[in-house]
Every structure is written in structure tokens, then in C-alpha cells.
SEMARLUM-542319 format. One record per residue: x, y, z of N, C-alpha, C in turn. Coordinates in steps of 0.05 Angstrom, whole numbers, plus 5000, padded with zeros to 4 digits. Layout:
XYZXYZXYZ/...
//
This chain:
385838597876386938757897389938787894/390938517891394738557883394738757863/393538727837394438797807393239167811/391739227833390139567840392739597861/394239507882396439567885398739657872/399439517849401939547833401539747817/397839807808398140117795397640237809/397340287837397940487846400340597851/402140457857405540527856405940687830/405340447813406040537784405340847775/402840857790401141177780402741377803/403241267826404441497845407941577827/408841437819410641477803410941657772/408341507759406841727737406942037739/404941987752404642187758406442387775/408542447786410442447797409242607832/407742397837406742587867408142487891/407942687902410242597935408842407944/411042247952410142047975411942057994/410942028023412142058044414041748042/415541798059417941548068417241308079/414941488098412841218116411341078094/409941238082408141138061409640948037/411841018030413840848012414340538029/415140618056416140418067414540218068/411740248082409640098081408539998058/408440148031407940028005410539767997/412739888000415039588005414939378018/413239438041413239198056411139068051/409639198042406639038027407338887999/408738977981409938817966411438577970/413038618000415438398000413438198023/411838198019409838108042408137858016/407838027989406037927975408337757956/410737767961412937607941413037367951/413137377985413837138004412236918001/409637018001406937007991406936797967/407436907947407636757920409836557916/412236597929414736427927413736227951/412236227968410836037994409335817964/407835987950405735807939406735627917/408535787905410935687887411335407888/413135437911415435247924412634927939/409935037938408534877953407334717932/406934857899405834787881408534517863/410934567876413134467860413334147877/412434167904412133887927409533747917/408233937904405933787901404833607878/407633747858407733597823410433347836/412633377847414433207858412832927862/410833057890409032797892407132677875/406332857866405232677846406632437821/408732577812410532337799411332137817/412032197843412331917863410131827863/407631907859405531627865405731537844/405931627813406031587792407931317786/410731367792412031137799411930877810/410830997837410030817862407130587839/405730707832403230577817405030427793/406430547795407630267759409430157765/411030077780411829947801410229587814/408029747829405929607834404429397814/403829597795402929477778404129317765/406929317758408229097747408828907762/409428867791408328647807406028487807/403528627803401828527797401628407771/401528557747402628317728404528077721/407328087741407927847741406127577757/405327677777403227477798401227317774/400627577757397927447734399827257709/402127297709403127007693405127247676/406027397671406727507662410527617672/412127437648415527397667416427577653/416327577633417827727619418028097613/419528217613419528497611418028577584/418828507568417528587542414528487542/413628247554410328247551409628427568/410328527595409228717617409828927599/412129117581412129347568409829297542/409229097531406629067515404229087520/403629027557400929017560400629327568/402329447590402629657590400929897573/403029837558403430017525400629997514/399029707505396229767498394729837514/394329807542393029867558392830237562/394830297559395230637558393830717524/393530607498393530657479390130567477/388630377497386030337504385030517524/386030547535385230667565383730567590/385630247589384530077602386830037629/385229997651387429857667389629637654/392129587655393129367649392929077659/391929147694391128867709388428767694/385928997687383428907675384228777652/386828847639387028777603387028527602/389228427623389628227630387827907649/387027987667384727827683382627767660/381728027647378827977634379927737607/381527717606383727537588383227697547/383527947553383428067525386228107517/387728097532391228147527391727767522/390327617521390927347519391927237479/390727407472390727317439394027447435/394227757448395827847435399127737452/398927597470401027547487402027227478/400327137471400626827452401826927425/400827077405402727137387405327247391/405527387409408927597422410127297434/408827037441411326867442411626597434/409726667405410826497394412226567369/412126927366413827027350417426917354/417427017385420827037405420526727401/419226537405419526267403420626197375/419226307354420426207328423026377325/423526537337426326777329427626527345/427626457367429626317375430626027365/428625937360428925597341430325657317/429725897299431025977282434425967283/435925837277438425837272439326167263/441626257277442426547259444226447237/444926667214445626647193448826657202/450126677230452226597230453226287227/455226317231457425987227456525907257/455925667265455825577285458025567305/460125517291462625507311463525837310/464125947334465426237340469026217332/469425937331472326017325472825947297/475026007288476225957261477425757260/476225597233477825407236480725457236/482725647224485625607218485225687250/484325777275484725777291485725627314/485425337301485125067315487024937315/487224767337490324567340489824367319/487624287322487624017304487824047276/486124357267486624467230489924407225/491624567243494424477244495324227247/493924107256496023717263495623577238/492523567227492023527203493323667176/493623877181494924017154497223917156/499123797173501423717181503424017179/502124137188504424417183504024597211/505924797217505024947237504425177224/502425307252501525657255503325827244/502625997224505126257223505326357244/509226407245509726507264508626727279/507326847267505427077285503626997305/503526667308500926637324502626467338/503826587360506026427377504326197388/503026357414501326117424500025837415/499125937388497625707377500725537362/502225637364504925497354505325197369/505025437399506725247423504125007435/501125087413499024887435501024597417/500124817386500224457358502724337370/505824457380507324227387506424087402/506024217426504424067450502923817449/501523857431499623657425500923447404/503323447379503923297376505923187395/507023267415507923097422507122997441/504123057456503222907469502322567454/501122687434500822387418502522127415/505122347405506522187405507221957422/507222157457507721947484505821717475/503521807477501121637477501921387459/502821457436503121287415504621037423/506721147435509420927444509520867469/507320967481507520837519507720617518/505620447495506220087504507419977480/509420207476510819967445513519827465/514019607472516719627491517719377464/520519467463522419197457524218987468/522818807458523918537478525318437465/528118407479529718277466531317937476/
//
């Protein structure tokens, strides 16, 4: 009925036959009647995909509450069970309860378990040694002058010793 409307305009135009003013007017208003129409359904079809991603949300949300309740703390095992559960096409709460996510969640931590016992291939200490007051008290030398601060700890510190050294030397005479 819309698409036998639009060729008829189209053909009254074609064809180049008179149309009255009334008749124009009324064919306009039947169009702007049938725009409102589609921009109504539009705008109703755009609330209706909106909400849908909010439940969408709202549900994984939920759901990851519920997987922590089932024993599950960590972010990365909930993005693992997730993740297979979408790649099965299984609930994630079923993956889990029915205990089939159990094999694979024991290996994910005792992988992170051995990554962490693992020592890294850095130096254990973050600082340098020439960094240190004591590298300096021992070398018996001071910091280049470029490293003021560490200049002013190494005096500091020898002459704290020093007090220390001679607090109970007294001479009796």
C-alpha cells in the first residue's frame, strides 16, 4: 500500500498530469503522516536494542556474582570460565556447579602458583649497589660529586659512628 502510493506520485509526475493543490496537499500529508510513522518505529526499535544490551549487562554482572559465591576470587578464573562457557555453549554457573570447569581451574592456579614461586630474572635488590651508604663507608671513599645527597647521607653516617665509637672512651687522669 505505502510502495502503490509513492508510484503513484511518481507516475502523476511521469506522466505530467494535473493535479489539483487539494489533491497535492493531501498526498503530502499522507506522506508526512507515513515518515512520523517510520521515525515513531525507528526511534522505538533503537529503545528496544538499548535494552536489550542493559539486560545483557545486567546478566554478566549477575553472573559474575554468582561465580564468586561458587569459589571463584579471582578475575582471570571468572574471564576463563566465562570465555569457555561461551566457546561450549554452556551456562557458566552449570560449568561450574556440575564441577567440569574443576580440572581446568586447578591447572590456571597452579600455573600463577608456579609463575609466582618462580624467582624473576631480575637482581633481587631494586637498588644499586654504588647506590648505598655503606658501598661508600666500605670503599672508604665518597659519592661523586654529582650525587650530592648520597654525599651528605655517607658523612652522616660516618660521623655518626664515629660518636658511637667514642661515647664510652673517657680519659682518666
Amino acid at each position: 500500500m505505502e510502495t502503490e502510493n509513492n508510484y503513484e506520485a511518481v507516475d502523476s509526475v511521469t506522466t505530467h498530469e494535473e493535479v489539483t493543490p487539494d489533491e497535492r496537499d493531501t498526498r503530502i500529508a499522507e506522506l508526512e503522516e507515513k515518515l512520523k510513522d517510520k521515525s515513531i518505529q525507528a526511534r522505538l526499535a533503537k529503545k528496544e536494542v538499548k535494552d536489550v544490551s542493559a539486560d545483557e549487562s545486567l546478566l554478566e554482572r549477575v553472573t559474575r556474582m554468582e561465580l564468586k559465591e561458587n569459589g571463584l576470587t579471582d578475575a582471570e578464573e571468572i574471564s576463563l570460565v566465562t570465555e569457555k562457557a561461551k566457546e561450549l555453549g554452556i551456562d557458566p554457573l552449570k560449568l561450574v556447579k556440575d564441577g567440569y570447569a574443576d580440572t581446568m581451574l586447578k591447572n590456571h592456579r597452579q600455573a600463577k602458583a608456579n609463575e609466582l614461586a618462580n624467582p624473576s630474572t631480575q637482581s633481587r635488590g631494586g637498588v644499586n649497589a654504588t647506590d648505598s651508604v655503606d658501598y661508600w663507608i666500605a670503599k672508604g671513599e665518597l659519592p661523586p660529586a654529582n650525587k650530592v645527597e648520597l654525599r651528605r647521607q655517607v658523612v652522616n653516617k660516618k660521623v655518626a659512628t664515629a660518636n658511637r665509637k667514642n661515647m664510652f672512651n673517657y680519659e682518666i687522669d
